[in-house]
C-alpha positions as a printed Julia matrix, in Angstrom:
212×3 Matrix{Float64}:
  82.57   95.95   98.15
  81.79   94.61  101.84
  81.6    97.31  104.53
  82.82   97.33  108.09
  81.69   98.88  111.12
  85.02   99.75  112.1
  85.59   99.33  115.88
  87.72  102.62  115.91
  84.86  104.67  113.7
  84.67  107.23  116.12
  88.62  107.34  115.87
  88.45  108.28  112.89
  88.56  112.31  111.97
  85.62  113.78  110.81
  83.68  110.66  110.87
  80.33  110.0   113.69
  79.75  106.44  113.92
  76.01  105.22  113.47
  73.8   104.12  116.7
  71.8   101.41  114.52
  72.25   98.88  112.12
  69.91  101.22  110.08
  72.18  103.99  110.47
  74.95  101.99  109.51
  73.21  100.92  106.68
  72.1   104.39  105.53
  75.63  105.58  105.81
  76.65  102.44  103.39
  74.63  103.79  100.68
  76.69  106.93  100.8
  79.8   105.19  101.06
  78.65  103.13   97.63
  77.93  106.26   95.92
  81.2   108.03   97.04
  83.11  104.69   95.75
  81.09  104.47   93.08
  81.92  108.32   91.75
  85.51  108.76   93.5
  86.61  105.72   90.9
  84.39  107.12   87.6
  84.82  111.24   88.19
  87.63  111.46   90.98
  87.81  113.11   94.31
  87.83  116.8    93.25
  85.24  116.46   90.53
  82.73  114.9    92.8
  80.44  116.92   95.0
  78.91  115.89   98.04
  75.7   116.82   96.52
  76.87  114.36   93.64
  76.97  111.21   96.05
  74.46  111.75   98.06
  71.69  112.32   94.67
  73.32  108.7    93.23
  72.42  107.27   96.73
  69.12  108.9    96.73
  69.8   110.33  100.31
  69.29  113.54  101.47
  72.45  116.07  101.91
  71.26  116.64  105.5
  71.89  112.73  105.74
  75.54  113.14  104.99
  76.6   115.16  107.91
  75.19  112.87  110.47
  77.72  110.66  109.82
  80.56  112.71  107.88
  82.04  116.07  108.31
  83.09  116.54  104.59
  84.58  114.59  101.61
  87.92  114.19  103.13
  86.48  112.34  105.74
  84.37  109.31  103.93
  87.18  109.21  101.68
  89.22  108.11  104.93
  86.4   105.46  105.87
  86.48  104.02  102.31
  90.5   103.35  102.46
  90.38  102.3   106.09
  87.7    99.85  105.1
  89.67   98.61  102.38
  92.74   97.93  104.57
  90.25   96.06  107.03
  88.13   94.03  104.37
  91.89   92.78  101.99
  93.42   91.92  105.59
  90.28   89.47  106.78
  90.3    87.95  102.5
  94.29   87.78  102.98
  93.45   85.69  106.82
  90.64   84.03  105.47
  93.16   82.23  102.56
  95.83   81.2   104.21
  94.66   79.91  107.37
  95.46   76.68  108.45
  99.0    76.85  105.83
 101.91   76.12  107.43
 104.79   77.15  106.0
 106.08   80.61  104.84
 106.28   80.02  101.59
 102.72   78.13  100.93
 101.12   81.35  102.47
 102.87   83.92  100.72
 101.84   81.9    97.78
  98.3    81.73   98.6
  98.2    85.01   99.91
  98.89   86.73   96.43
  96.83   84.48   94.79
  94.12   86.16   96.91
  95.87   89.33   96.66
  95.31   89.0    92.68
  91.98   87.96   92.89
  90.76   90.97   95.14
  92.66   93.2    92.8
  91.47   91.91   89.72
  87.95   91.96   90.99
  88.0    95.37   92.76
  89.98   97.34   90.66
  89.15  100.83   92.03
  90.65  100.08   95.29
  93.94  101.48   93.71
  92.46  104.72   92.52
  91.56  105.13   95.55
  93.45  104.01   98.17
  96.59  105.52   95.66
  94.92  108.56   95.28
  94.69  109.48   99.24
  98.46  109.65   98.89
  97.83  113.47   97.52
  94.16  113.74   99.15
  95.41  112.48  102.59
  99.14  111.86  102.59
  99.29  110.44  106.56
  96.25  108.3   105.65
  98.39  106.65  102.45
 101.5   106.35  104.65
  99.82  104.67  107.22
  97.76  102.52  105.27
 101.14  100.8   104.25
 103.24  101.21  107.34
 100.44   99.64  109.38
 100.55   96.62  106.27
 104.31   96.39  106.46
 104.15   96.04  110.37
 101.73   93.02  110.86
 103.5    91.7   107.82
 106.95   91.66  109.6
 105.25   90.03  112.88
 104.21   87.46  110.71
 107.19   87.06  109.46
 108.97   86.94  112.32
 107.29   83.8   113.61
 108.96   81.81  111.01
 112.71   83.2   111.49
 114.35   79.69  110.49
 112.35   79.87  107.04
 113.66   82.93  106.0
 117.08   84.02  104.57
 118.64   86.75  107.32
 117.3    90.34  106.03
 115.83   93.17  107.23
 112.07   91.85  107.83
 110.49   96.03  107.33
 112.46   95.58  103.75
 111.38   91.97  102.97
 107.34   93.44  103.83
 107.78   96.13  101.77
 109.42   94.01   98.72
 107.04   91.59   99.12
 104.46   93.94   99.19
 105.48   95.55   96.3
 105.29   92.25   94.41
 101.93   91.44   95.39
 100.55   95.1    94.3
 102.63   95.46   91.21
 101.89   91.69   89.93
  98.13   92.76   90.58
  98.01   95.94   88.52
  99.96   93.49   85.53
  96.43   91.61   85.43
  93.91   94.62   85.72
  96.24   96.68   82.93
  95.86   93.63   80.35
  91.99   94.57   80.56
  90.54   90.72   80.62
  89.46   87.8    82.31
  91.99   86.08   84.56
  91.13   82.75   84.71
  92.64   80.2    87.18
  94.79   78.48   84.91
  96.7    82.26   84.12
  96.95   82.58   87.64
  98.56   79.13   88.43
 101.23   80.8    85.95
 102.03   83.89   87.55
 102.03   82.35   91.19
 104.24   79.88   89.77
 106.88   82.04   88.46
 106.46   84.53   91.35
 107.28   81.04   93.86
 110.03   80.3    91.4
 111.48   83.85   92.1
 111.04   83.55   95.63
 112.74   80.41   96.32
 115.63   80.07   93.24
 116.43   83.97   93.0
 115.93   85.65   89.7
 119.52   86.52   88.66
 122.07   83.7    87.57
 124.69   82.83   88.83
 128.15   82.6    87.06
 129.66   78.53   86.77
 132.61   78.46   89.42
């Protein structure tokens, strides 16, 4: 997993932000550990002593830069909201149309997922560890969804924009845990196959309608 010096680290509760790269780097390490055992053990069965002996760091080292669990457990999801929003920018840019990037963006959705599958343990998991963290993780998703969305009014049937992020949302996470419950390789060609029936959703409608 990439990690981000966050420009709002300091923002963040509980959390000291590192002066140097080699701080920064240092406080990585922990971060991999505490990813690392959060997804294997869980939050409650994993000590602080736990992550920082698996990131052969000192325990002294973890309070420079975090005030307890709670809080590099709020780095790690705040990280992963920053890190799937850049893969999400980085795949559709340059698309034109609504529908080609929703396309492409689950497609990179998927392929995050699939390849990071712990991001759901954990970033699901702050939703009884950190409930404000989980709401916000999604209400802050929904809302720069719905400005995107709203820049492309004449492509899109007339709904409620907060309801068409969250649905659309919900298809993109949902679709994703399909492919890392079936336990094997996705390759491209299975891929082409769900974005193709998710785009033939989208744009036909999944119920039929009755002859007139």
């Amino acid at each position: 997993m990439e990690y981000i010096f966050l420009n709002n680290l300091d923002e963040i509760k509980g959390i000291n932000a590192p002066k140097s790269p080699l701080g920064f780097s240092k406080m990585v390490k922990l971060c991999e550990s505490a990813e690392m055992l959060f997804d294997k053990k869980g939050f409650f069965q994993t000590s602080i002593a736990d992550i920082c002996r698996a990131a052969h760091t000192a325990v002294g080292t973890f309070y420079i830069y975090f005030q307890d669990k709670t809080a590099i457990y709020n780095y790690l999801v705040r990280n992963y909201y920053v890190v799937i929003k850049r893969h999400l920018n980085e795949n559709i840019a340059g698309l034109k149309t609504r529908l080609e990037i929703e396309c492409a963006g689950l497609r990179a959705f998927i392929r995050f997922g699939h390849t990071h599958p712990q991001c759901y343990k954990i970033i699901w998991g702050s939703s009884y560890i950190s409930p404000d963290l989980f709401e916000n993780y999604y209400t802050d998703f929904a809302k720069s969804y719905v400005r995107a969305l709203d820049k492309t009014p004449e492509q899109i049937i007339d709904v409620d924009y907060s309801t068409a992020a969250f649905f659309l949302m919900g298809i993109a996470n949902f679709i994703c845990l399909k492919t890392i419950f079936n336990k094997s390789p996705l390759p491209e060609s299975k891929l082409d196959e769900i974005i193709a029936d998710t785009r033939k959703i989208l744009t036909e409608g999944l119920f039929k309608r009755k002859e007139k």
